[in-house]
C-alpha positions as CSV (number, residue, x, y, z in Angstrom):
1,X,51.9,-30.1,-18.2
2,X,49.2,-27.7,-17.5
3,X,49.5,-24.6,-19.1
4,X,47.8,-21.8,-17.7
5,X,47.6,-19.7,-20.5
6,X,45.5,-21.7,-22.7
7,X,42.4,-23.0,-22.4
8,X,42.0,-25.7,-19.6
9,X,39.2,-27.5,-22.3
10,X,42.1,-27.3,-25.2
11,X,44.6,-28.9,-22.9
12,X,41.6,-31.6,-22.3
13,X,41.3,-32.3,-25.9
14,X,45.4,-32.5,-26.6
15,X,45.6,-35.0,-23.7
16,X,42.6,-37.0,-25.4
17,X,43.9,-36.5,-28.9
18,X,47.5,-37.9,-27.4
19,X,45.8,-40.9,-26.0
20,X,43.5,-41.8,-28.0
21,X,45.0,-44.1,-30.3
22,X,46.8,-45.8,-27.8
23,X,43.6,-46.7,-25.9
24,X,42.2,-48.4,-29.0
25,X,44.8,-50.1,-30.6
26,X,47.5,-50.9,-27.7
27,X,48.4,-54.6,-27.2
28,X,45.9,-55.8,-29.4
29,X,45.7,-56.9,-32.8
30,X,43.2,-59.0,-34.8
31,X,43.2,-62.5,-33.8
32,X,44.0,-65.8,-36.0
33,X,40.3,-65.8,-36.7
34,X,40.3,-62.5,-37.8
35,X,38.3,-61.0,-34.2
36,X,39.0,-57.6,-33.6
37,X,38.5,-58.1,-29.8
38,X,41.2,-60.1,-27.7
39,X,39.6,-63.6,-26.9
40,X,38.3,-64.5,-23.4
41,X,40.7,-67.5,-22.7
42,X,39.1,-68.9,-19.5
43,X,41.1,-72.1,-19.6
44,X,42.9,-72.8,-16.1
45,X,45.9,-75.0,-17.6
46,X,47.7,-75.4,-21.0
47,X,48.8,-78.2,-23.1
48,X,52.6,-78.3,-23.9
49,X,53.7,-79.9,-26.8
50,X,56.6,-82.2,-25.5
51,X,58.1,-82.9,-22.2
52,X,61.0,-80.3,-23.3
53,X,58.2,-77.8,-23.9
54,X,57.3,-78.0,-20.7
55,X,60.8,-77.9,-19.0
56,X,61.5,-74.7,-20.7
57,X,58.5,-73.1,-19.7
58,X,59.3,-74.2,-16.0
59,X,62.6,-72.5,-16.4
60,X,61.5,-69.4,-17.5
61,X,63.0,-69.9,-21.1
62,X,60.2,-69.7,-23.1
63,X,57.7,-66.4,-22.4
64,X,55.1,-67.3,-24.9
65,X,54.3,-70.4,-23.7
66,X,51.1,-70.6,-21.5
67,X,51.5,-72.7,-18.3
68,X,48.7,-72.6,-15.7
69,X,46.1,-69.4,-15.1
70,X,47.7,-68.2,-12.0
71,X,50.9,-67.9,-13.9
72,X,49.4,-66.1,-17.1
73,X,46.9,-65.8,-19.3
74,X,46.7,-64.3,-22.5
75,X,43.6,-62.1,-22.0
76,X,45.2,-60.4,-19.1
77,X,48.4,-60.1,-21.3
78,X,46.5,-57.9,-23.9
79,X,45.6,-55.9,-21.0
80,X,48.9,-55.3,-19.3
81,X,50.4,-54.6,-22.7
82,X,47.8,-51.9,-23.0
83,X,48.7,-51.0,-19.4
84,X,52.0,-50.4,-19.7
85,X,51.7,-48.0,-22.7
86,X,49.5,-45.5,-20.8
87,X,51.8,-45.3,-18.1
88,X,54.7,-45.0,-20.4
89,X,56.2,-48.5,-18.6
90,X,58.7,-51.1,-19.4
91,X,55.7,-53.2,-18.1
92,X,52.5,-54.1,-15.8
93,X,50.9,-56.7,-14.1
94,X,47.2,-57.0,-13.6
95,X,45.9,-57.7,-10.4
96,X,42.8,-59.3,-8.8
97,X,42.2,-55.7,-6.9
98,X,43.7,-52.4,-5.9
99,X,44.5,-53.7,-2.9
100,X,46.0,-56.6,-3.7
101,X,48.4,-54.5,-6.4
102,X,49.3,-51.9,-3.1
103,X,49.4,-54.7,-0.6
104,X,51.7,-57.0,-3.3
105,X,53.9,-54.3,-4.0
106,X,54.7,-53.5,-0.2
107,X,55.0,-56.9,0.9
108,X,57.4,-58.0,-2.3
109,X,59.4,-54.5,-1.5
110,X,59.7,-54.9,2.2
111,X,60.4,-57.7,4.8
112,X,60.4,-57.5,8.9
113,X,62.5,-54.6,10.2
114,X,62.2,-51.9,7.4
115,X,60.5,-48.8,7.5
116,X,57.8,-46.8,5.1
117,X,57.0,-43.4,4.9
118,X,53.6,-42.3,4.0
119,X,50.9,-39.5,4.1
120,X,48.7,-39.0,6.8
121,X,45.7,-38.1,4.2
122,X,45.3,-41.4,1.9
123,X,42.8,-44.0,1.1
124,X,41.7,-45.4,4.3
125,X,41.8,-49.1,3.8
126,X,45.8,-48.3,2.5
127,X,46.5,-46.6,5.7
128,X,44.8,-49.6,7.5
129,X,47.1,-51.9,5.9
130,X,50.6,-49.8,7.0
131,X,49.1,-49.0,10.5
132,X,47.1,-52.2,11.1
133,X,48.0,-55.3,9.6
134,X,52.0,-54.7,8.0
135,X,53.4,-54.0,11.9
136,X,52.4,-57.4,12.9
137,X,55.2,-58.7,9.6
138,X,57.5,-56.4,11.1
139,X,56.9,-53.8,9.1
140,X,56.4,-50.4,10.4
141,X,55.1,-47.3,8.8
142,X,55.7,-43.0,9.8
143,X,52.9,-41.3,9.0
144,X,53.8,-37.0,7.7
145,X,52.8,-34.3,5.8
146,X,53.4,-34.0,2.2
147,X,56.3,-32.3,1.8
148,X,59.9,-33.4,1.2
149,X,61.0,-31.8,4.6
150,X,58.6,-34.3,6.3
151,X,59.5,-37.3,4.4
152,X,63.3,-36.2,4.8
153,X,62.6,-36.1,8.9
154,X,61.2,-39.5,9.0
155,X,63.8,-41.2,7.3
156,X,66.0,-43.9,9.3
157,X,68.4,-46.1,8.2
158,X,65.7,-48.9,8.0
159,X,63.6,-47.0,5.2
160,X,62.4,-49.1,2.4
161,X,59.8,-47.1,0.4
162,X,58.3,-43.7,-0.1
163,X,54.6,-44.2,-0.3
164,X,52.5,-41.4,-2.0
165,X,49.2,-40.8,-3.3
166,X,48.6,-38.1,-5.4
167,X,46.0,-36.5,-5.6
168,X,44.8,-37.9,-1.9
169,X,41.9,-39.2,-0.9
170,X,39.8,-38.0,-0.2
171,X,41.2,-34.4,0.6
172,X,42.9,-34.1,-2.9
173,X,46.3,-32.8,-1.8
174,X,49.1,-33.0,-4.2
175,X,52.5,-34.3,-2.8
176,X,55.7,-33.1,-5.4
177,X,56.6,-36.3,-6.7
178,X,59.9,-35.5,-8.5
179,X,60.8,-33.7,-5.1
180,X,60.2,-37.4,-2.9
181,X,62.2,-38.8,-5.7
182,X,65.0,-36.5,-5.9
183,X,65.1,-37.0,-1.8
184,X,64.8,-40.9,-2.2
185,X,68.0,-40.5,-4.8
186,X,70.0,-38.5,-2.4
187,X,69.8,-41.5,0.0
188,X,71.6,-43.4,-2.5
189,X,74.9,-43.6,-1.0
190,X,74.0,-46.0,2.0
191,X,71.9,-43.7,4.4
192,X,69.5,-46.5,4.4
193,X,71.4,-49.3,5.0
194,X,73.0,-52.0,2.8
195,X,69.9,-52.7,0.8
196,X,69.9,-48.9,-0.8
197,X,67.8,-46.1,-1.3
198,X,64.5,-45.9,-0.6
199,X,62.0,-46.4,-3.8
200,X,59.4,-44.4,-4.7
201,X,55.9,-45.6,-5.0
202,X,52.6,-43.9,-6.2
203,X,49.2,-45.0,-5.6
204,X,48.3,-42.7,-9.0
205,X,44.1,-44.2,-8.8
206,X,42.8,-40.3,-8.4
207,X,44.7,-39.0,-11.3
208,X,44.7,-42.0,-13.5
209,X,47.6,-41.8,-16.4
210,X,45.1,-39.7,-18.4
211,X,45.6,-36.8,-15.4
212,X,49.6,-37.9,-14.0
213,X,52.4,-40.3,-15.7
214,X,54.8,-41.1,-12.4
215,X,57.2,-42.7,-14.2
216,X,57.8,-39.6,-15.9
217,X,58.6,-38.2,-12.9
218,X,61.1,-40.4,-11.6
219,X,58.8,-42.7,-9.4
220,X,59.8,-46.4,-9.5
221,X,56.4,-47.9,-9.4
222,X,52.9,-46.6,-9.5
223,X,49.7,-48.4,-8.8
224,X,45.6,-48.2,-10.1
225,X,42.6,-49.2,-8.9
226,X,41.5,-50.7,-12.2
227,X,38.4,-50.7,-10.5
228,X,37.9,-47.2,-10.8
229,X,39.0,-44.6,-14.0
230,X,40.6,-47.2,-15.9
231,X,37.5,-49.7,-16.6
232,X,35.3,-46.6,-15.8
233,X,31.8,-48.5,-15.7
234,X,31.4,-49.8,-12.1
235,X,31.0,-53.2,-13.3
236,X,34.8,-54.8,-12.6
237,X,37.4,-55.4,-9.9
238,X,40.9,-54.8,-10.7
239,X,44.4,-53.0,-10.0
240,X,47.3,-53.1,-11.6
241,X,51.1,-52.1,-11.1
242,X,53.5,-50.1,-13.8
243,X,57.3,-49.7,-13.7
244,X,60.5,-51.6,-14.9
245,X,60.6,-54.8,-16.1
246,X,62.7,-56.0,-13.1
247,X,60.2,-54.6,-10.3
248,X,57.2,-55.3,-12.2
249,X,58.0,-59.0,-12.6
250,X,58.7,-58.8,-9.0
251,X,55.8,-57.6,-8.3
252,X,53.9,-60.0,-10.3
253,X,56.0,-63.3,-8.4
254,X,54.5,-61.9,-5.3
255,X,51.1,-60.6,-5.8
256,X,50.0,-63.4,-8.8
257,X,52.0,-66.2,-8.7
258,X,53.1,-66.1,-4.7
259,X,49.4,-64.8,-3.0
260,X,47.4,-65.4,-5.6
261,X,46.0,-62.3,-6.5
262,X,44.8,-63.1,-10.0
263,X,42.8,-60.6,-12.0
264,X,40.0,-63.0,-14.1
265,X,40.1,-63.4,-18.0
266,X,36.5,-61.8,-18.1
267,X,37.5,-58.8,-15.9
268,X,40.8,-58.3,-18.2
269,X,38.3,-58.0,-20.7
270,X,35.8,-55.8,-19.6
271,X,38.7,-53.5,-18.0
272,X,40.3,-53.2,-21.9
273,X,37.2,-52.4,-23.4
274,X,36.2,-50.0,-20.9
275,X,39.8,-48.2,-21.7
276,X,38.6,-48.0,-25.1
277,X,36.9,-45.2,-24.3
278,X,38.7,-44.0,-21.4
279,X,40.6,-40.7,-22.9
280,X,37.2,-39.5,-24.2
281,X,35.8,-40.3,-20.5
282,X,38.6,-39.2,-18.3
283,X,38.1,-35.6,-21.2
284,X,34.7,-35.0,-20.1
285,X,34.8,-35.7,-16.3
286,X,37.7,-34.2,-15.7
287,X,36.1,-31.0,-17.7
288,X,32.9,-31.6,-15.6
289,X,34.9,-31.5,-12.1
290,X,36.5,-28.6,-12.9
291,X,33.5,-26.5,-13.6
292,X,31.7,-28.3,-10.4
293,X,34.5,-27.5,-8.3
294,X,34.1,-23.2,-9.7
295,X,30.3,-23.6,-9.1
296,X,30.4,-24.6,-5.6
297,X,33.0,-22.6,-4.5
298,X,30.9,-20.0,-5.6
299,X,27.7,-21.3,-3.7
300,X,27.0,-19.7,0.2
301,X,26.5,-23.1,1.9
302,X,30.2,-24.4,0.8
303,X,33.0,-23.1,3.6
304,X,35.3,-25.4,1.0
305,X,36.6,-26.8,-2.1
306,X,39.0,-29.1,-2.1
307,X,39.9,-29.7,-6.3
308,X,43.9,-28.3,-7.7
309,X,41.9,-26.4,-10.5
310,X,41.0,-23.6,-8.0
311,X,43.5,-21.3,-7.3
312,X,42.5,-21.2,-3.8
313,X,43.8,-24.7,-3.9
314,X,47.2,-25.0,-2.1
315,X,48.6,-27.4,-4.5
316,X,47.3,-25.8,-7.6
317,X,50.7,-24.4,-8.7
318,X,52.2,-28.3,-8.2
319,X,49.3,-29.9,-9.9
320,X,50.2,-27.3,-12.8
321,X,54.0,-28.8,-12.8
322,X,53.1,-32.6,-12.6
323,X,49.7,-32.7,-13.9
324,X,48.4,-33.3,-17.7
325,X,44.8,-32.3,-16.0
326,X,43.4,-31.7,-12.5
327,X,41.5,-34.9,-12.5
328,X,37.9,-36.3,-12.2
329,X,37.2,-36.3,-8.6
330,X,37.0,-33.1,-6.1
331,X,35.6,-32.8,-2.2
332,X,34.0,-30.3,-0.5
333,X,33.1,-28.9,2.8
334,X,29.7,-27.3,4.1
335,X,29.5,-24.5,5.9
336,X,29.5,-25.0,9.5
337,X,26.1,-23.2,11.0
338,X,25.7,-22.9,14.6
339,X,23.5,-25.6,16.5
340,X,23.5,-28.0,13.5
341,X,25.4,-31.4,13.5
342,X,27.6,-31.3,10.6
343,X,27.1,-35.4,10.1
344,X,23.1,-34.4,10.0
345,X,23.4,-32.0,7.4
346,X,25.5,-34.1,5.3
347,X,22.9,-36.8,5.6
348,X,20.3,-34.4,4.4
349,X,22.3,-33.3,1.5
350,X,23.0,-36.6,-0.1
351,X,19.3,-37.7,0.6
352,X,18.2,-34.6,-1.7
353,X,20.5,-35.3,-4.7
354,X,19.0,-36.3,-7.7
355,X,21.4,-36.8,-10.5
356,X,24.3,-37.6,-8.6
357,X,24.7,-41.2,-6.9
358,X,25.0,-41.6,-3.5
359,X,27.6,-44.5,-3.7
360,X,31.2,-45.0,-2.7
361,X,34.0,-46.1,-5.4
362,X,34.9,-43.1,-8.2
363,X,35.6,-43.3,-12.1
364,X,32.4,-44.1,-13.2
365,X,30.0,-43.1,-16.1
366,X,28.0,-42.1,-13.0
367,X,28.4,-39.7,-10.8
368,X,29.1,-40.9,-7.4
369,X,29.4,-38.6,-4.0
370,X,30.0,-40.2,-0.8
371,X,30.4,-38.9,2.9
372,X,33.9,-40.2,3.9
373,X,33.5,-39.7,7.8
374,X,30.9,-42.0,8.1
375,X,32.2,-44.6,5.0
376,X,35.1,-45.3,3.0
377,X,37.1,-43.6,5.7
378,X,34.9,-44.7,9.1
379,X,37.8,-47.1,10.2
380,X,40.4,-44.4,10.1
381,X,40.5,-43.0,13.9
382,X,38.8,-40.2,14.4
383,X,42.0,-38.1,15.4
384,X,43.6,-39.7,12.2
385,X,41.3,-38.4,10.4
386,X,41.6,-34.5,11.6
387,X,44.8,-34.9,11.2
388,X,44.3,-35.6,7.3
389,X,42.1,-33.1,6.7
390,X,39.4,-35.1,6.6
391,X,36.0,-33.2,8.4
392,X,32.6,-34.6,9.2
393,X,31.1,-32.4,6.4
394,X,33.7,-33.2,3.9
395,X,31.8,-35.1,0.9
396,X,33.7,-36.4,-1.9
397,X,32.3,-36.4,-5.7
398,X,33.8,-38.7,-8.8
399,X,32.2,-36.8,-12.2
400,X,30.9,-38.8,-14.3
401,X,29.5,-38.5,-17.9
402,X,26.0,-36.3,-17.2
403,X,25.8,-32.8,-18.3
404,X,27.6,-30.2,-16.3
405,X,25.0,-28.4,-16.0
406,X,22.7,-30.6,-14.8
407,X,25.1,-31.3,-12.3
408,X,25.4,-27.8,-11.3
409,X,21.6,-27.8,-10.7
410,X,21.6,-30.9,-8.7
411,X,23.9,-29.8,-6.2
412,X,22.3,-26.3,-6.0
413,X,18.8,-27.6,-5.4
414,X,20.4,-29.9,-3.0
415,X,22.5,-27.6,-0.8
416,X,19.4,-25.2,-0.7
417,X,16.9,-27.2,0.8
């Protein structure tokens, strides 16, 4: 984990060294042809070779036959192959979006009648989907803090899953992961019913497997938005689910095969290129973020910086425990100044950045800030939202690949005018 007696840029460079090989060379190999790069198969259906060929397939008895694309396809093979070994899994399935990965996983680990637990401060379209749209299946959701004391108070014998997202967004709070485990595993013994303990889940799209391996942890599952760090050029949509063998193929009956939540041959592609390059990425911006986050703690028109490198953070000890980094993304707060709308002086700040892109979604080779209150997160209720921690001059930033400094610069120009 992080240690913080050595260098936080030496730790960077281990966790890239570590990875690096795997990015390049995992689940792929050079092709019958003798390609280096895993074909784009974009054909829908595949020829069997006999009527018994096909009958196996159908029964599940031959996994390297091909049967139809929203069964499998080999280029999103390659890509869950690669997948799984960055996460450390047994296996992954590739999805069409990182929503359809979190709303698969819920709906093929829950049915009417049972129960999730889950932060108040999350991604605002996942907290839409447990408060919104999963009550009307039956399926109802408690809302706490991060701790294991909350989670532990909200339990009821109906309890299915322990959702988390770690860091959150957009607030970047930390929730102990082996501590909802170890509380999920001390359930075991029937206190949630016939169907057993309550599994652990982690929405791990902040952190990315360069920053946080849940598995590791204990976790049962953990989702991406492939969308973000893991393709890391703004040019794909994708998500993608990591675990056991058992639950991931679970997973993948219900998301793929049963809602049809296919992830496209071309955008396997692009996503395993782009984590070709994704240690040396996720190395730079999460070095980048770090020394953004210093800098405008530092700077008289920030009240806040919400990023676990800081000190000041109140998870920075945790993110030290469970963390290979503290991540590419960070959020802060202006200083409130009397007489001025808070919303107002957002607006001006964004409009007077330079460098950075004023654009929502994270993980890029850009850097990308966005005002929550008024975007990603503007269909969270407003009382939701204080709640969460999230403010009307909270903005979040993703670090991309530019120079630190000229970061720096362009946030300090910005906040002074």
């Amino acid at each position: 984990m992080i240690d913080p007696h050595l260098p936080y840029s030496e730790q960077l460079r281990r966790r890239a060294d570590r990875l690096g090989t795997m990015c390049v060379h995992a689940g792929e190999s050079p092709g019958a042809d003798g390609a280096l790069d895993p074909a784009i198969v974009m054909s829908s259906a595949f020829a069997f070779t006999s009527a018994e060929h096909a009958a196996r397939a159908f029964r599940g008895e031959d996994d390297d036959t091909w049967i139809y694309g929203r069964w499998g396809n080999p280029t999103v093979r390659a890509l869950e192959h690669k997948l799984a070994a960055l996460e450390g899994a047994e296996a992954a399935c590739a999805t069409s979006s990182g929503m359809a990965a979190i709303a698969g996983v819920l709906l093929a680990n829950c049915e009417a009648g049972d129960h999730i637990v889950a932060p108040r401060s999350m991604y605002a379209e996942s907290a839409r989907l447990l408060r919104e749209r999963l009550p009307k299946l039956g399926i109802t959701t408690t809302f706490v803090e991060r701790s294991r004391e909350a989670y532990a108070e909200a339990v009821t014998e109906k309890t299915r899953l322990f959702y988390v997202e770690t860091p959150s967004n957009p607030t970047l709070g930390i929730v102990d992961i082996q501590a909802i485990v170890e509380l999920a595993r001390s359930l075991e013994t029937g206190a949630c019913g016939a169907r057993g303990r309550p599994r652990v889940i982690v929405d791990g799209t902040f952190a990315t497997p360069f920053a946080q391996t849940p598995l590791a942890l204990g976790a049962d599952l953990v989702m991406h938005s492939m969308t973000k760090g893991l393709s890391g050029h703004g040019d794909v949509i994708g998500g993608a689910v990591m675990g056991s063998r058992a639950l991931v193929d679970a997973a993948q009956e219900a998301i793929v095969k049963g809602f049809g939540g296919v992830l496209a041959p071309l955008s396997a592609w692009l996503v395993a290129r782009g984590l070709r390059t994704f240690a040396l990425r996720q190395e730079r911006a999460c070095a980048t973020a770090a020394e953004l986050a210093a800098a405008l703690a530092a700077h008289a028109r920030v009240a806040v910086v919400h990023h676990p490198s800081l000190a000041s953070h109140p998870g920075h000890a945790l993110a030290q425990r469970q963390m290979h980094a503290y991540g590419a993304v960070l959020s802060f707060e202006l200083r409130a100044e009397a007489g001025v709308d808070a919303v107002d002086q957002g607006r001006k700040v964004l409009e007077a950045l330079r460098v950075a892109t004023h654009a929502v979604s994270l993980g890029d080779v850009r850097t990308l800030v966005v005002h929550p209150a008024s975007t990603t997160h503007s269909t969270m209720p407003a009382e939701t939202r204080r709640l969460g921690g999230i403010t009307d001059g909270l903005f979040r930033v993703s670090c991309g690949l530019e120079s630190s400094g000229d970061l720096r610069a362009d946030f300090d120009q910005a906040l002074e005018r």
